[in-house]
C-alpha positions as CSV (number, residue, x, y, z in Angstrom):
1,X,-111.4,-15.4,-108.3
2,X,-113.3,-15.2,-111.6
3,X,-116.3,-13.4,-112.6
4,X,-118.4,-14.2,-115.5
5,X,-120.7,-11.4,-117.6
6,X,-123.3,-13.0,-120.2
7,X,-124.9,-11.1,-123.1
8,X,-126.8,-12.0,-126.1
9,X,-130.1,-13.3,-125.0
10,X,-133.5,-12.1,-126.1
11,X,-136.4,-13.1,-127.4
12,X,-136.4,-14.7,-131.2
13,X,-138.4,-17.2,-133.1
14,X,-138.7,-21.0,-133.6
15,X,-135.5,-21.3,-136.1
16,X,-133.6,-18.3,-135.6
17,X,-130.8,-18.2,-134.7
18,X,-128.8,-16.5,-131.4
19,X,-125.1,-15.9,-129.8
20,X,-124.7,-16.0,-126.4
21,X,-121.1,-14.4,-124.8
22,X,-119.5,-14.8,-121.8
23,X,-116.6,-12.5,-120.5
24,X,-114.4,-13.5,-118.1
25,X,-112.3,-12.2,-115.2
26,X,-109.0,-13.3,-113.8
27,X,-105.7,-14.0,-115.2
28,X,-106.1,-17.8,-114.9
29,X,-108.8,-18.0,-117.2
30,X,-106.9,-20.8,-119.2
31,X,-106.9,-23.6,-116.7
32,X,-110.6,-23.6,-116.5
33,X,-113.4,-25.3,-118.0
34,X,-115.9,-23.0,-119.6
35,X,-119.3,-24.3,-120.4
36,X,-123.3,-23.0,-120.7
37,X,-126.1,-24.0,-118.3
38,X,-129.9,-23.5,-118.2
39,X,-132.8,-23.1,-116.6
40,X,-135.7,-23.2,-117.8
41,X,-139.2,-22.4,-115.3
42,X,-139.7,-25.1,-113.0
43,X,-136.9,-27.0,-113.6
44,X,-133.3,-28.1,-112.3
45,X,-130.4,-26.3,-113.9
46,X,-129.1,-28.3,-117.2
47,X,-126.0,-28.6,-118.6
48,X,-125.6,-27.7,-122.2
49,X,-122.1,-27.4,-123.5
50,X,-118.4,-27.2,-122.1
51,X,-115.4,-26.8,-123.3
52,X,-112.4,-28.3,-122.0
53,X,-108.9,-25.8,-120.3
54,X,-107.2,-28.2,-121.7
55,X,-108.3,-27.8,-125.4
56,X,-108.7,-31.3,-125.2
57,X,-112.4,-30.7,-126.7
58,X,-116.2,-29.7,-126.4
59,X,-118.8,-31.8,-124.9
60,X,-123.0,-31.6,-125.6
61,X,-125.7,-32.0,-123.9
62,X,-128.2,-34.4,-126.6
63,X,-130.7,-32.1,-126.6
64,X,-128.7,-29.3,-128.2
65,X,-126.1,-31.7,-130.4
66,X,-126.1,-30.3,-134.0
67,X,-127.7,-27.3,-133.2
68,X,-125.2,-25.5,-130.7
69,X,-121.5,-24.9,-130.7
70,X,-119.4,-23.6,-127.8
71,X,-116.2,-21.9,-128.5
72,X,-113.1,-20.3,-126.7
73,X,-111.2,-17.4,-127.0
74,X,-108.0,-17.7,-124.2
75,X,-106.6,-14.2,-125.5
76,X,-109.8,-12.7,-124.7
77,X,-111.2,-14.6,-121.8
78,X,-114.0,-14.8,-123.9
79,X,-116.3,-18.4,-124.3
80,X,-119.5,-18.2,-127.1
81,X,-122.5,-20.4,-127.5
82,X,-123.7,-20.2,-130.7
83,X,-127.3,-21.4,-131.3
84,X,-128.8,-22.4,-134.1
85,X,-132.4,-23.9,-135.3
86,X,-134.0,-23.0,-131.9
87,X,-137.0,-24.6,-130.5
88,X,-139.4,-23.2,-127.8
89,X,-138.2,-26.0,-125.5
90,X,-134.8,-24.1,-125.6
91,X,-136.1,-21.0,-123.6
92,X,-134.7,-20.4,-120.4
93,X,-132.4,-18.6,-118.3
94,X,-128.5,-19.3,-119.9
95,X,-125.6,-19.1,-117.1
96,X,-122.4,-19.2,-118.3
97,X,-120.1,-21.3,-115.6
98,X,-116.7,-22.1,-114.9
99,X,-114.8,-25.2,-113.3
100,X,-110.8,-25.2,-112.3
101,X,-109.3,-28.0,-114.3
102,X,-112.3,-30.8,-115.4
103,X,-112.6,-32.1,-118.5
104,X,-116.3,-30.7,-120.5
105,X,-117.4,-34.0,-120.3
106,X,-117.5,-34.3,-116.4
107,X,-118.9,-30.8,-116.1
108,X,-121.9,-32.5,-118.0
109,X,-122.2,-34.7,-115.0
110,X,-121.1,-32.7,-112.3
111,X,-123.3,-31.5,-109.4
112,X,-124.4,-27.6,-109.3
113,X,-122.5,-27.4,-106.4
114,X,-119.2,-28.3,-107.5
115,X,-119.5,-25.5,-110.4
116,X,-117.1,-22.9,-109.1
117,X,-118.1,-19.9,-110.5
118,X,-121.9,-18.7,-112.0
119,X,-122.7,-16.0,-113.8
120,X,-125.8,-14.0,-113.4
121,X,-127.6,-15.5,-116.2
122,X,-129.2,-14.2,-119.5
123,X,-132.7,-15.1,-120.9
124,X,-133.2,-16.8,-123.8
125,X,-137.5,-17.1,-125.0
126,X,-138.1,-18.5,-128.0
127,X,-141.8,-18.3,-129.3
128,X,-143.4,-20.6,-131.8
C-alpha cells in the first residue's frame, strides 16, 4: 500500500514560477513509477510528467516540455514537479500518482484506471 500527500499549489501569476511535492508511504517506494497528473474544470485527467523506478528516465507531456521538471528523491520517498514560466492554461487540480514497475513513458499513455495509487490533489490557478 502506498499513500501519496501533495503540497505546494496556490495561486501565482502568468510566469511565476511554483514547486509542487509529493510524499510518499511505503517501504517499496523504489520500484514504482512516480509521475504528476491534472485536471483542469471540465476536462479528462492529463498526464504531465513521470519518472521512471527504474531511474531509467523522465518523460513529458508536450504541453509542459521545457517548462517543467520532475525529480526523485528514493531516500526520502519524496517526487517534485518543478514549474516554471506558467501559463493560465496550466491551472488545475495536480495529483501526484504512482504505478508498480512501468516505464514514465507508458504511464503517459496509460488508462486512469490502471494508475495504482492517487493522491488527493492540490490546486494550481494561474491568473493572467
Amino acid at each position: 500500500q502506498v499513500q501519496l500527500v501533495e503540497s505546494g499549489g496556490g495561486l501565482v501569476q502568468a510566469g511565476d514560477s511554483l514547486r509542487l511535492s509529493c510524499a510518499a508511504s511505503g517501504r517499496t517506494f523504489s520500484t514504482y513509477t512516480m509521475g504528476w497528473f491534472r485536471q483542469s474544470p471540465g476536462k479528462e485527467h492529463e498526464f504531465v510528467a513521470g519518472a521512471s523506478w527504474s531511474g531509467s528516465g523522465t518523460y513529458y507531456a508536450d504541453s509542459v516540455k521545457g517548462r517543467f521538471t520532475i525529480s526523485r528523491d528514493n531516500a526520502k520517498n519524496t517526487v517534485d514537479l518543478q514549474m516554471n514560466s506558467l501559463k493560465p492554461e496550466d491551472t488545475a487540480v495536480y495529483y501526484c500518482v504512482a504505478r508498480y514497475l512501468a516505464s514514465a513513458q507508458a504511464m503517459s499513455v496509460m488508462p486512469k484506471g490502471n494508475i495504482d495509487y492517487w493522491g488527493a490533489g492540490t490546486l494550481v490557478t494561474v491568473s493572467s
